[in-house]
C-alpha positions as CSV (number, residue, x, y, z in Angstrom):
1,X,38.1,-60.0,-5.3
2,X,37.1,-64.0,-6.3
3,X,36.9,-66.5,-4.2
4,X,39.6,-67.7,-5.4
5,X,42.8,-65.9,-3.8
6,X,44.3,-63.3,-6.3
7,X,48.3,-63.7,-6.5
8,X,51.0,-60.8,-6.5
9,X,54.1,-60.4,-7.3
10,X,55.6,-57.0,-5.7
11,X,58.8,-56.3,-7.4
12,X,60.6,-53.4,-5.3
13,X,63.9,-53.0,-3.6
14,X,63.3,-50.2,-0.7
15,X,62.6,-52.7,2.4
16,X,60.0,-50.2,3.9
17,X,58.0,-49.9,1.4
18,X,58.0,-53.6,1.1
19,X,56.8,-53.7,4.3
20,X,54.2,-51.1,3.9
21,X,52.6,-53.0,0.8
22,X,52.8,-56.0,2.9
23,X,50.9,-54.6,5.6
24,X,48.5,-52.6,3.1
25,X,47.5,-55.9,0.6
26,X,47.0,-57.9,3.8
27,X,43.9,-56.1,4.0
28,X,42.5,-57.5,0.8
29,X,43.7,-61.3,1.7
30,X,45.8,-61.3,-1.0
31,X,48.8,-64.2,-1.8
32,X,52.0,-62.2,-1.9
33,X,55.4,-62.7,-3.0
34,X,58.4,-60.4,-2.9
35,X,61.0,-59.7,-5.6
36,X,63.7,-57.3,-4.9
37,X,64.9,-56.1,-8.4
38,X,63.8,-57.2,-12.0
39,X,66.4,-60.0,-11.7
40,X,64.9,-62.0,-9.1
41,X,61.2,-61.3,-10.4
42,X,61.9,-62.5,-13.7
43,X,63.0,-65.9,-12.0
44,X,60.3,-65.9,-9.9
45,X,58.4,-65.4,-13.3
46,X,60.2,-68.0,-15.1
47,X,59.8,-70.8,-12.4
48,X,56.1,-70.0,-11.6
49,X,54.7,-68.8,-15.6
50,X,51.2,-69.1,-14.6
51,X,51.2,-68.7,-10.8
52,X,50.4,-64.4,-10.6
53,X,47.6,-62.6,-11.8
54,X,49.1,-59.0,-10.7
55,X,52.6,-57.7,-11.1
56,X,53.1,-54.6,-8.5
57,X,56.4,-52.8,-10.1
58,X,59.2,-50.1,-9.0
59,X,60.1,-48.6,-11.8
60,X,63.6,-47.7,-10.4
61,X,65.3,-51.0,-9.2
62,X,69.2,-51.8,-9.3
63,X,70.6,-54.5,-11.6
64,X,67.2,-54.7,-13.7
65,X,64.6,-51.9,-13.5
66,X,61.4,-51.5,-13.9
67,X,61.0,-50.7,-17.6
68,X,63.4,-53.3,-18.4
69,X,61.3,-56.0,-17.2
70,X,58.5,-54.9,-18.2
71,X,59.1,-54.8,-21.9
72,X,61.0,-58.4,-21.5
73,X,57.3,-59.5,-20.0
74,X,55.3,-58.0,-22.7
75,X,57.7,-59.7,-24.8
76,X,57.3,-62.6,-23.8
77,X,54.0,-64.7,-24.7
78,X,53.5,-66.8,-21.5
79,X,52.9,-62.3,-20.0
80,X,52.0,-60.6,-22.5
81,X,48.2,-60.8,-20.9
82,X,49.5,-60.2,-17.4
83,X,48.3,-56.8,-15.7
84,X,51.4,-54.6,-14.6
85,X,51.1,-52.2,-11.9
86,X,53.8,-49.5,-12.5
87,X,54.5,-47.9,-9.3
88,X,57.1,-44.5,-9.5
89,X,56.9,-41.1,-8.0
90,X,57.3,-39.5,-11.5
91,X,53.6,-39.9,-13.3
92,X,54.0,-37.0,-15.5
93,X,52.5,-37.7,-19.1
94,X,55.3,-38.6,-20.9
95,X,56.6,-41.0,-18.0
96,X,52.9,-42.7,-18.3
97,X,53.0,-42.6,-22.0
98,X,56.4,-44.6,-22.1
99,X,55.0,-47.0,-19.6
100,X,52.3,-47.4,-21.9
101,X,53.8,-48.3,-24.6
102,X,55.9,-50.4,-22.5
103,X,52.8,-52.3,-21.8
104,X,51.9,-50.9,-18.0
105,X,47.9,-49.7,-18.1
106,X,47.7,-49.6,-14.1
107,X,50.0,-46.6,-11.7
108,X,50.5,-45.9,-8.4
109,X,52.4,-42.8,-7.1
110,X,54.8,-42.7,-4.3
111,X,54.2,-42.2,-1.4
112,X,51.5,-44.7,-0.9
113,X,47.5,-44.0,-0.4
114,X,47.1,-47.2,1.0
115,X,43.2,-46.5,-0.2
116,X,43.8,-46.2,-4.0
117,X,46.5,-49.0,-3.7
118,X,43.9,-51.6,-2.9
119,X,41.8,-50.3,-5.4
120,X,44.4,-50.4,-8.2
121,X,45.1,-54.3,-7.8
122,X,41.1,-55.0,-7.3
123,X,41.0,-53.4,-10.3
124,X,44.0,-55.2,-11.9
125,X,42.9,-58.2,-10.4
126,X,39.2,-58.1,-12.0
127,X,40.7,-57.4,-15.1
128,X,42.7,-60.2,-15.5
129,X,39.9,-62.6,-14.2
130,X,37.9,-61.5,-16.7
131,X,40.4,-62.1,-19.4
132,X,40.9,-65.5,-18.3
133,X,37.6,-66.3,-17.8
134,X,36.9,-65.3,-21.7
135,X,40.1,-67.1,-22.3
136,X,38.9,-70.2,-21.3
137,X,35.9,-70.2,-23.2
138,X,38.3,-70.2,-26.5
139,X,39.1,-73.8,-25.0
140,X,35.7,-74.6,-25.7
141,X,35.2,-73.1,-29.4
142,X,35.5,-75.0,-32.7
143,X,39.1,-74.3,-34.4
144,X,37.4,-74.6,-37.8
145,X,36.1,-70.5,-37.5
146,X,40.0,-70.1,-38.6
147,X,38.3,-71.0,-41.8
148,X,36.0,-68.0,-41.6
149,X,36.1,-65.3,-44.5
150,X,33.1,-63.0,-44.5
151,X,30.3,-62.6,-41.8
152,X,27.6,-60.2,-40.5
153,X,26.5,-60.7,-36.9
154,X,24.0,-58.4,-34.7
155,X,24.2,-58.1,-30.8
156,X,22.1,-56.5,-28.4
157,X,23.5,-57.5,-25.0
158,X,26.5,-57.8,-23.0
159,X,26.6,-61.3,-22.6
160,X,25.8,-61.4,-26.5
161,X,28.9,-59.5,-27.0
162,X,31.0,-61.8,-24.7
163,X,30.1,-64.9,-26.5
164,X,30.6,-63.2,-30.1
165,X,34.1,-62.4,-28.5
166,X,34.7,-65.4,-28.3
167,X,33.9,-66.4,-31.4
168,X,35.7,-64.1,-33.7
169,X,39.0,-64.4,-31.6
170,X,38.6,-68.1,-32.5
171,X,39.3,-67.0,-36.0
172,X,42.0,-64.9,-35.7
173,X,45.9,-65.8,-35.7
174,X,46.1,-65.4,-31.5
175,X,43.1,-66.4,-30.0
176,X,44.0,-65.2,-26.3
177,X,45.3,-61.8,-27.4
178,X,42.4,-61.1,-30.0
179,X,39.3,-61.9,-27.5
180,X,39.9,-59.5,-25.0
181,X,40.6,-56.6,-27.5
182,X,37.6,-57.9,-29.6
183,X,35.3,-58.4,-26.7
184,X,36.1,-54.6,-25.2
185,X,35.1,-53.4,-28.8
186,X,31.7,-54.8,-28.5
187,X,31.1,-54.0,-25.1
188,X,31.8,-50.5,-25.7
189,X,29.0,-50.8,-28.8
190,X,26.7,-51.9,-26.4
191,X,27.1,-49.8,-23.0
192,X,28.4,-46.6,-24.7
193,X,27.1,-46.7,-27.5
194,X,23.7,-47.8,-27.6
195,X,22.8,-47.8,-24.5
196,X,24.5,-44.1,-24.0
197,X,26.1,-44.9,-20.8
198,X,28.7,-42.2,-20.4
199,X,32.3,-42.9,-18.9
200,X,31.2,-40.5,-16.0
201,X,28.0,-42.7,-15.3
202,X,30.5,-46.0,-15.3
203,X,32.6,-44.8,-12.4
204,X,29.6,-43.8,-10.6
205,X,27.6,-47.0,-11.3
206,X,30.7,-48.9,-10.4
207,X,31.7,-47.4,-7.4
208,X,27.9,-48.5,-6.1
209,X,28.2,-52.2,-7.5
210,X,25.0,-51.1,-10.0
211,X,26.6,-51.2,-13.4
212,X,25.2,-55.0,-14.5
213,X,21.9,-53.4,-12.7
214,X,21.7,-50.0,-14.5
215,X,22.4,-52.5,-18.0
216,X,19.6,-54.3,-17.4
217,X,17.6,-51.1,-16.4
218,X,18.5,-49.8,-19.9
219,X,17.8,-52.8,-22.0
220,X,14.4,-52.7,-21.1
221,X,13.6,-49.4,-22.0
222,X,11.6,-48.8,-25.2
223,X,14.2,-45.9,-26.6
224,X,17.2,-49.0,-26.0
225,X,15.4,-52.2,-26.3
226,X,15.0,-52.7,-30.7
227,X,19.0,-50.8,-30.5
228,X,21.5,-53.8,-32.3
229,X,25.4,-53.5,-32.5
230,X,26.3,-54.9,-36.0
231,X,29.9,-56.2,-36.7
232,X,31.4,-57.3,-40.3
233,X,33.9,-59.4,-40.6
234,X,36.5,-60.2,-43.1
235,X,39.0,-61.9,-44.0
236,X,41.6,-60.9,-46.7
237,X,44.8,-62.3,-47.5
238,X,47.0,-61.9,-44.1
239,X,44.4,-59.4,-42.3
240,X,41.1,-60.0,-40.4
241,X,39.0,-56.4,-40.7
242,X,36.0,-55.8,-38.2
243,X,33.8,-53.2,-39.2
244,X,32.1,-52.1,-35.3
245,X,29.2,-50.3,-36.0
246,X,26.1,-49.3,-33.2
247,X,23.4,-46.9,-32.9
248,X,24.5,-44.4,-30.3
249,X,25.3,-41.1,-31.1
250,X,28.9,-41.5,-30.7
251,X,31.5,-40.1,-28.4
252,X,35.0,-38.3,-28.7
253,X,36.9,-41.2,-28.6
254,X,40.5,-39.3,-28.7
255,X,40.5,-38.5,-25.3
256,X,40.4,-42.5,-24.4
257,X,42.9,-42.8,-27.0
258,X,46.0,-42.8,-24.4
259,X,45.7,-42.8,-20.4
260,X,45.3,-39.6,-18.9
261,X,47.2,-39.2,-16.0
262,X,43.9,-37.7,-14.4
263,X,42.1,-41.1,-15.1
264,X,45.2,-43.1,-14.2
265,X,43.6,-44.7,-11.0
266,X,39.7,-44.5,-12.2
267,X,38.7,-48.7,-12.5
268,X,37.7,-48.9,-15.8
269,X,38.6,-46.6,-19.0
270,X,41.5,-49.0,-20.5
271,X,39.5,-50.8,-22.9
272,X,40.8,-49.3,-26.0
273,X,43.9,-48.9,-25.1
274,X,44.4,-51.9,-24.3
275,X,42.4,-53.2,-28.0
276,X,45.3,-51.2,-29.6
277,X,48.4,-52.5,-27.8
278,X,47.1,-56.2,-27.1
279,X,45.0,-57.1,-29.8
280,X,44.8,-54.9,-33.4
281,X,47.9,-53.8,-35.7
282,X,45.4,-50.5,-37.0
283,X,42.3,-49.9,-35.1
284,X,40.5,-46.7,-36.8
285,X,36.9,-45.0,-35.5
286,X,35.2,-43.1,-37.9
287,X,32.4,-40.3,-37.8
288,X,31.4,-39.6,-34.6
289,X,32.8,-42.4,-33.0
290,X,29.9,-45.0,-33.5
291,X,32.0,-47.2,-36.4
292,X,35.3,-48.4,-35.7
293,X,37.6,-50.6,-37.9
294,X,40.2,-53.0,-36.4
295,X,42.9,-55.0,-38.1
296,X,44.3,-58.2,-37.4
297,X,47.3,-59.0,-39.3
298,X,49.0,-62.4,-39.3
């Protein structure tokens, strides 16, 4: 977690599981406020737009469930970016899948391991820090790049691929939905592809707090160090085209396609997922998964 406390807004009508996620999130020091169906969260929602970083969700709930506030949030500009946990004791595929598509990448089964609840919303949590932290650095960029129309950039690093993020969301229609799907993109050219870090290796180096380590480790080495991510970019009438190209030797990039329900819980793994649904109208990978092609359409 930040320093700065992390908000949550549990949305669930059985009072003793309220109580138990009370109890539970106490642990984490965590700001908590209680909604008992989707009615009262949405006007929680309404009255607070920029108060919670976490939405914890039942997906069965009186009056308003779960689903149906969700795809009024994702509807909804002012929530569209705001990580929803969808918590229901059926997490077969096809329940996951609509949730998906509904705009949930985070679950939790019932009943509650109170050990992968906390690390579902520190995962959450991180993930929406980071998009607002890339978020804000849009405040920062020059408006004008909406003028772009064709450019070639190279990147080596991560932080290289955060700042050309930044960048290139500048230019497209919706800044704040475009950088995080851009920057995931080029983070995954640089830590997958070529510096062949598998997704196996992430959970491992993140469950050890060694992943910004292990990149560093790798960036140094002679077979990685001269290894560039190149990215195209293009403007044509209504659409914006990236061409994603690195020198890895690809991946099978269909199995990160959708969330399986075996990687549900894991703390990273969402990235293109959430590129798909939050950011591109087509996003394409070609060969052996080292050249992708996104679309932005207006």
């Amino acid at each position: 977690m930040s320093a700065e406390k992390t908000h949550v807004l549990v949305v669930e009508d059985n009072e003793l599981d309220r109580v138990l996620l009370h109890a539970h999130l106490n642990r984490i020091e965590v700001d908590t406020d209680f909604a008992h169906d989707g009615v009262e969260a949405w006007q929680l929602l309404e009255e607070q737009p920029n108060r919670f970083d976490v939405v914890l969700l039942d997906r069965t709930m009186p009056r308003m469930n779960g689903m149906e506030l969700l795809t009024r949030m994702k509807s909804d500009v002012r929530f569209r970016m705001l990580p929803v946990i969808l918590q229901t004791a059926a997490v077969g595929r096809e329940e996951m899948l609509d949730g998906i598509r509904a705009g949930a990448y985070y679950y939790l089964t019932k009943p509650y391991d109170a050990d992968v609840l906390l690390m579902v919303v520190r995962t959450a949590a991180t993930d929406r820090a980071e998009a607002r932290k890339l978020q804000s650095h849009l405040n920062k960029g020059l408006r004008s790049l909406a003028l772009l129309q064709y450019a070639t950039f190279t990147l080596r690093t991560i932080d290289e691929a955060r700042n050309l993020g930044t960048v290139l969301a500048l230019a497209c229609p919706d800044p704040d939905s475009a950088v995080v799907g851009i920057t995931e993109l080029l983070v995954n050219a640089v830590e997958h592809g070529n510096l062949g870090i598998t997704y196996d290796e992430k959970s491992k180096l993140h469950a050890r707090g060694e992943w910004e380590t292990e990149i560093e480790r790798r960036l140094s080495m002679p077979e990685y160090s001269t290894r560039r991510a190149e990215v195209t970019f293009d403007r044509n009438g209504g659409d914006i085209r990236f061409i994603i190209r690195d020198a890895g030797g690809g991946f099978d990039w269909n199995q990160y396609w959708d969330i399986d329900p075996r990687r549900a819980f894991d703390t990273h793994g969402r990235g293109i997922l959430m590129a798909r649904h939050l950011t591109f109208s087509t996003l394409e990978y070609r060969g052996c998964g080292n050249e992708v092609v996104a679309v932005v359409r207006s």
